[in-house]
KEPA-271590 format. One record per residue (C-alpha): residue in one letter; residue number from 1; x, y, z. Coordinates in pm, whole numbers, plus 50000, padded with zeros to 5 digits. Layout:
# residues N
<atom><code>A</code><pos>NUM</pos><x>X</x><y>Y</y><z>Z</z></atom>
...
This chain:
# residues 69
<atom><code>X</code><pos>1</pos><x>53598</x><y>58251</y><z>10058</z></atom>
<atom><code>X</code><pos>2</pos><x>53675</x><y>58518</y><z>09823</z></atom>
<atom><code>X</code><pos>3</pos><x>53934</x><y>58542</y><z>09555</z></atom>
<atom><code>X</code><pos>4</pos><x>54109</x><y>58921</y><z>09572</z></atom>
<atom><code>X</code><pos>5</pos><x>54252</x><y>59135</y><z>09259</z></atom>
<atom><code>X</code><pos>6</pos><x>54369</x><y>59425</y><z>09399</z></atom>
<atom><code>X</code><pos>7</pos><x>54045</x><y>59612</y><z>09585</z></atom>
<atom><code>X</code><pos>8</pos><x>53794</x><y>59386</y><z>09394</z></atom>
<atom><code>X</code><pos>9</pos><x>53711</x><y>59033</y><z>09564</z></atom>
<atom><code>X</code><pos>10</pos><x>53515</x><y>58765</y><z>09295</z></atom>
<atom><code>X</code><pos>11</pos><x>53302</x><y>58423</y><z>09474</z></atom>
<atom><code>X</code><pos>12</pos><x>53497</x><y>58154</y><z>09233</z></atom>
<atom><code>X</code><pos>13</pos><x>53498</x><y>57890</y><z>09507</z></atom>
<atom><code>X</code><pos>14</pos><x>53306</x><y>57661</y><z>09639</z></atom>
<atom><code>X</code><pos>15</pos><x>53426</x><y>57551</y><z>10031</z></atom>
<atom><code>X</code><pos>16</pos><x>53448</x><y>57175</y><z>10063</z></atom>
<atom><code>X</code><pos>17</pos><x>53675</x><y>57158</y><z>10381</z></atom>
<atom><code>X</code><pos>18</pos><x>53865</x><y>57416</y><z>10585</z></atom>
<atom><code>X</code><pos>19</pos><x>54153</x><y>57368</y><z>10796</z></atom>
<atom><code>X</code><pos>20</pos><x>54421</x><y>57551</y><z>11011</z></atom>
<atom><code>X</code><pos>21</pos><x>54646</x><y>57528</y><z>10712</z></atom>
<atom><code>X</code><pos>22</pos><x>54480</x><y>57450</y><z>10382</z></atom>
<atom><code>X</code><pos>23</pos><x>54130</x><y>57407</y><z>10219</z></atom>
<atom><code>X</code><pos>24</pos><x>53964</x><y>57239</y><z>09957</z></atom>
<atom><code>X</code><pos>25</pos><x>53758</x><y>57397</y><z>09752</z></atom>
<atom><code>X</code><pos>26</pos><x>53593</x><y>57361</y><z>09374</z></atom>
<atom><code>X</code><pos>27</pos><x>53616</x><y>57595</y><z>09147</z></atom>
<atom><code>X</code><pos>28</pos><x>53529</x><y>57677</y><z>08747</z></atom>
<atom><code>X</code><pos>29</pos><x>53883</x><y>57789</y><z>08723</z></atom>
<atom><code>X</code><pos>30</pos><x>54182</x><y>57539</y><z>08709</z></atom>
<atom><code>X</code><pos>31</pos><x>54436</x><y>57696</y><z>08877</z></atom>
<atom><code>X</code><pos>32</pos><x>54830</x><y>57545</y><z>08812</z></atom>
<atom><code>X</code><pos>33</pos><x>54989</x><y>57361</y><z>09122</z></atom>
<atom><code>X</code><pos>34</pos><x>55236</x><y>57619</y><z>09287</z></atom>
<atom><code>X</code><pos>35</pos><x>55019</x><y>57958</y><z>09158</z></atom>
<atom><code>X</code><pos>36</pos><x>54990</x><y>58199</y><z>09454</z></atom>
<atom><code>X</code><pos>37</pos><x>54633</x><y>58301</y><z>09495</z></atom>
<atom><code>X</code><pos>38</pos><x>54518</x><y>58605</y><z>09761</z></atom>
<atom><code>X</code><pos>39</pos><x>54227</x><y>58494</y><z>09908</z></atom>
<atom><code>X</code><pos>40</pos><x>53950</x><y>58661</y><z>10169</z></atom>
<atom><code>X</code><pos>41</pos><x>53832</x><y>58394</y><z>10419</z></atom>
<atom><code>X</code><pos>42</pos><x>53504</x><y>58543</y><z>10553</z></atom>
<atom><code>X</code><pos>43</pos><x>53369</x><y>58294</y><z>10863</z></atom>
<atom><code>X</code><pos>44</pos><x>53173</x><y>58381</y><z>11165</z></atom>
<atom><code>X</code><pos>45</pos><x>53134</x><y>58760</y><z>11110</z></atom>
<atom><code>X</code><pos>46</pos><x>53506</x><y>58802</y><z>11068</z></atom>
<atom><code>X</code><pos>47</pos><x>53738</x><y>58809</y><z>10770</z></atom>
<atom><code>X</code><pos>48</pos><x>54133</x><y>58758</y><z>10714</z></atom>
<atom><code>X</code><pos>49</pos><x>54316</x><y>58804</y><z>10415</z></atom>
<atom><code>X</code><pos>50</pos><x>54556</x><y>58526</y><z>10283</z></atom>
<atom><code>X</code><pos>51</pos><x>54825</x><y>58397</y><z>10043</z></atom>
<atom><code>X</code><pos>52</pos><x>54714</x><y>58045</y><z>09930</z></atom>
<atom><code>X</code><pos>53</pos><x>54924</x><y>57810</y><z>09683</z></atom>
<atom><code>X</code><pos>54</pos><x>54747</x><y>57560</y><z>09529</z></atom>
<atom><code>X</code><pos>55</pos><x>54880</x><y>57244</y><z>09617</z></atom>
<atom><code>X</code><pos>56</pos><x>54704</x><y>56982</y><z>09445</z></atom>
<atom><code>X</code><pos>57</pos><x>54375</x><y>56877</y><z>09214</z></atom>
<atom><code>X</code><pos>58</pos><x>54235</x><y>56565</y><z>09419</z></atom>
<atom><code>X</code><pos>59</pos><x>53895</x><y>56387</y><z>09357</z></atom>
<atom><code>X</code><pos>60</pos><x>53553</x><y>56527</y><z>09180</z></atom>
<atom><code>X</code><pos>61</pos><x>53751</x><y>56815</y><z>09081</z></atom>
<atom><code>X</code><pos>62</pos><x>53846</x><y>56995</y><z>09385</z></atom>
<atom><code>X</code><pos>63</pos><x>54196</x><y>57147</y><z>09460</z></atom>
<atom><code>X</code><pos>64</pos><x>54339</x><y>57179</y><z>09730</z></atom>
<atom><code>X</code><pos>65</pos><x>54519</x><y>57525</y><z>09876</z></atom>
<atom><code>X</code><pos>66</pos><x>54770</x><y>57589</y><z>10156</z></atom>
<atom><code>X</code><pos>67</pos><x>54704</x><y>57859</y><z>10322</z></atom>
<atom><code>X</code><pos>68</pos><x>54989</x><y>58106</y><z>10410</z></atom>
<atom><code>X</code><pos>69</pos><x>55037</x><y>58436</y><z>10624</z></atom>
């Protein structure tokens, strides 16, 4: 899973769980609950662009995104 600014993608996270609708991930960054992130989701020799918004820090420093269209 990549993080995308514009056409450069960055590897900030680290994929705990991923789910129809949201993942968890870990990341150096702290991102604030409610900031839209566009993500890359690469998985199985395909990939899919997203908007995520982060919906909440939970345990050992993960966070947790919702995934949108």
């Amino acid at each position: 899973m990549l993080l995308v600014d514009g056409d450069k993608t960055t590897d900030v996270f680290e994929l705990i769980e991923l789910g129809d609708a949201a993942v968890t991930v870990r990341s150096p960054f702290l991102f604030e609950i409610g900031e839209e992130l566009k993500l890359r989701i690469e998985q199985d020799g395909d990939s899919r662009d997203v908007v995520a918004r982060v919906r909440a820090h939970v345990a050992n420093g993960a966070t947790e995104l919702e995934l949108g269209q």
